[in-house]
C-alpha positions in Angstrom: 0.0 0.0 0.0 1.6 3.2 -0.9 1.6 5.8 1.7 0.4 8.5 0.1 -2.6 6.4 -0.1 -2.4 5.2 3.2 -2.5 8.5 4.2 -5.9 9.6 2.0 -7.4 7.0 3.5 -7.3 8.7 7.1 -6.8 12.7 6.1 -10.8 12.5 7.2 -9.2 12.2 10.4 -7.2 14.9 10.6 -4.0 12.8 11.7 -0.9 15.0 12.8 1.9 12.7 11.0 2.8 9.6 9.4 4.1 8.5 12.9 0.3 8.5 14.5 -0.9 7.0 11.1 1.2 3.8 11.2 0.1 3.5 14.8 -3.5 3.5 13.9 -2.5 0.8 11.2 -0.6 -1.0 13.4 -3.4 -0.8 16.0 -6.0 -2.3 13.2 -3.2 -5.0 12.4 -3.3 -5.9 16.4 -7.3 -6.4 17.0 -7.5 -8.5 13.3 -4.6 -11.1 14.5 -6.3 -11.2 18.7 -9.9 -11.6 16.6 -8.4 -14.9 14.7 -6.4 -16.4 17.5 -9.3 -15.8 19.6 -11.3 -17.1 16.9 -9.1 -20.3 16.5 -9.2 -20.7 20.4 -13.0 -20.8 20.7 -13.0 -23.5 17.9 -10.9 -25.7 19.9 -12.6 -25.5 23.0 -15.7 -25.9 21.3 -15.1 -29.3 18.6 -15.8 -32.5 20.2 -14.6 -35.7 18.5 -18.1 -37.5 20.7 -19.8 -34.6 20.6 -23.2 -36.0 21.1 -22.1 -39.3 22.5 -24.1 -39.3 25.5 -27.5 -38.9 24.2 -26.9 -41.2 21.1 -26.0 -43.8 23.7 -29.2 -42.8 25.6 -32.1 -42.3 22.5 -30.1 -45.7 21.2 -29.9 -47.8 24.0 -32.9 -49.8 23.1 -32.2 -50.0 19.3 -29.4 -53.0 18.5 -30.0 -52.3 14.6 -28.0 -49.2 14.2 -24.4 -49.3 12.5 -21.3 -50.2 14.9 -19.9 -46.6 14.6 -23.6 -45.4 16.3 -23.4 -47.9 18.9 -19.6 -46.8 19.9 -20.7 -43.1 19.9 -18.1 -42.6 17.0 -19.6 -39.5 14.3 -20.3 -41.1 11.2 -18.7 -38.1 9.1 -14.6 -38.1 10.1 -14.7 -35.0 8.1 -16.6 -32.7 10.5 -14.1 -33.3 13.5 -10.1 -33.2 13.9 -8.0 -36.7 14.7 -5.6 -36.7 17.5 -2.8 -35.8 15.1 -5.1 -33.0 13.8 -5.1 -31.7 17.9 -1.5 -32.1 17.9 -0.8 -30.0 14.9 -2.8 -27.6 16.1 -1.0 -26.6 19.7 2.0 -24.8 17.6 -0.3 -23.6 15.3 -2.0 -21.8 17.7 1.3 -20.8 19.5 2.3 -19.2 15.7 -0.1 -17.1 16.0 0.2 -15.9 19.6 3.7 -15.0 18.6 2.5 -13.1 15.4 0.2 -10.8 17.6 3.3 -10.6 20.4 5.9 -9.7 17.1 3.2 -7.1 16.2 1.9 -5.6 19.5 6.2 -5.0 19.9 6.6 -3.3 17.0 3.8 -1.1 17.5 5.1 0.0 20.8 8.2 0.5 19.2 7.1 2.5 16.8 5.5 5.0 19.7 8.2 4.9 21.6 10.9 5.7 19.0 9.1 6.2 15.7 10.1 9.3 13.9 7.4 11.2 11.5 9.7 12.6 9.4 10.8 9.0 8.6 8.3 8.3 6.1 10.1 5.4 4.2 11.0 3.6 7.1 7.2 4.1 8.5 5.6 3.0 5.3 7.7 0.2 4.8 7.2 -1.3 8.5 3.4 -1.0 8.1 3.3 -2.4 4.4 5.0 -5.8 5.9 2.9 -5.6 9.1 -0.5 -5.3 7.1 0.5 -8.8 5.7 0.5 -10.5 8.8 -3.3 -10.4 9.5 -3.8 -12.3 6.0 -1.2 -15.0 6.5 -2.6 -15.4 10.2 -6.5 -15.8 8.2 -5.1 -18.7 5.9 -3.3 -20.4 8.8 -6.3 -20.4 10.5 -8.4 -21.7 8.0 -6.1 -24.7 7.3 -6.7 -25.9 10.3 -10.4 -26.5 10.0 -11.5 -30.2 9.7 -11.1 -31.9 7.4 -7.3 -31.1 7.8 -4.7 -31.1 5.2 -1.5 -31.6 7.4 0.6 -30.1 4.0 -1.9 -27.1 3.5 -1.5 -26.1 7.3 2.7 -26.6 7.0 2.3 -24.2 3.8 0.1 -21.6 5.5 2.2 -22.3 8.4 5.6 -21.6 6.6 4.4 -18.5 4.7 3.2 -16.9 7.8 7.0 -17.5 9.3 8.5 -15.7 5.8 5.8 -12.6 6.8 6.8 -12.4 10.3 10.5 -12.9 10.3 10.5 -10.2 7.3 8.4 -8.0 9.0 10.8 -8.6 12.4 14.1 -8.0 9.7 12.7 -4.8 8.7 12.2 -3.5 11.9 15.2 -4.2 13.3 17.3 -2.3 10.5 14.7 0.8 10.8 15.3 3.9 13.1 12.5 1.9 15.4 14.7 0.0 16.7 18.4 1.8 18.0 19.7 -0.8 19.6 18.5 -4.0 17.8 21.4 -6.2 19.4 19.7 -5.8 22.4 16.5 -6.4 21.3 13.3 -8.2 22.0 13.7 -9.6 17.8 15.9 -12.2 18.4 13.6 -13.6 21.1 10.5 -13.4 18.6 12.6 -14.9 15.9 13.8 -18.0 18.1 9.8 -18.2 19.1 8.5 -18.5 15.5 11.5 -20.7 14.4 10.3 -23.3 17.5 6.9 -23.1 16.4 7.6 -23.8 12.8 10.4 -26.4 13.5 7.5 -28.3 15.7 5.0 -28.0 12.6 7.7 -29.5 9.9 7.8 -32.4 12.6 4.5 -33.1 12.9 3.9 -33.0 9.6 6.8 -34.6 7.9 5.0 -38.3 7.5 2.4 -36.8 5.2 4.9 -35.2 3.1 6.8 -38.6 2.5 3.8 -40.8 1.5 
């Protein structure tokens, strides 16, 4: 998005820089990514593998004639709930994208802390990669609904990583961040690298069949 459009976008506003405009960006970016992890969250609290178990067993007791997968309590479509590998895959899914709304609620803050208006390139270019995370974070998330393609959810999984680590890259080397050796960055890096790493692991069988 180039700035100059970013910044038509909000003159109704009456913004005083570019610096309070990327932090309304970046703001927008932050509530998207907490929405789809919270999102993702509430969908695994709320899928059952036997979800209706107990009352099949109870309305069927008394009827011997149904199929064995009624009478176990098993659902008879394995495509509308996730497998125990499907729930494993999931755990560093979901830890992805708690550290792509912890790698964008840091650069926002540093951004406001030490974010400069008259550095409009470094601005514009910190938001452009940020505003890609929210996407990246939608298509992880929808790879993981059932029925679950273990090599879609690695893909959406890896591309998100390339987003994030760009977008960590970039604001390292910017005026953002003065002292980047000391930084929070590498921390976030290491984070997204374990959560990716545990992905490629759990996914690696599929990939060789």
């Amino acid at each position: 998005m180039a700035w100059l459009s970013l910044w038509k976008c909000f003159a109704p506003l009456q913004l005083r820089d570019n610096k309070a405009a990327a932090l309304l960006m970046l703001t927008k970016s932050v509530d998207l990514v907490k929405d789809a992890h919270e999102e993702m969250e509430q969908a695994v609290e709320e899928c059952d593998p036997y979800h209706g178990l107990l009352n099949d067993d109870e309305n069927n007791s008394d009827n011997h004639g149904d199929e064995q997968d009624d009478v176990l309590g098993c659902p008879n479509n394995q495509d509308s709930y996730w497998s125990e590998e499907d729930q494993e895959l999931i755990i560093p899914c979901l830890a992805l994208v708690r550290a792509s709304k912890a790698c964008l609620k840091k650069i926002r803050i540093s951004v406001a802390e030490n974010g400069k208006k008259d550095q409009v390139a470094q601005l514009d270019d910190i938001v452009d990669i940020s505003d890609e995370i929210s996407p990246s974070v939608d298509d992880l998330a929808l790879s993981i609904y059932p029925p679950m393609c273990h090599p879609t959810v690695r893909m959406s999984a890896a591309k998100l990583v390339s987003v994030l680590k760009k977008a960590l890259e970039i604001t390292r080397a910017s005026h953002v961040t003065p002292q980047p050796e000391d930084s929070w960055i590498p921390l976030l890096i290491n984070a997204v690298d374990h959560c990716m790493d545990r992905i490629k692991e759990l996914t690696q069988n599929e990939l060789e069949l």
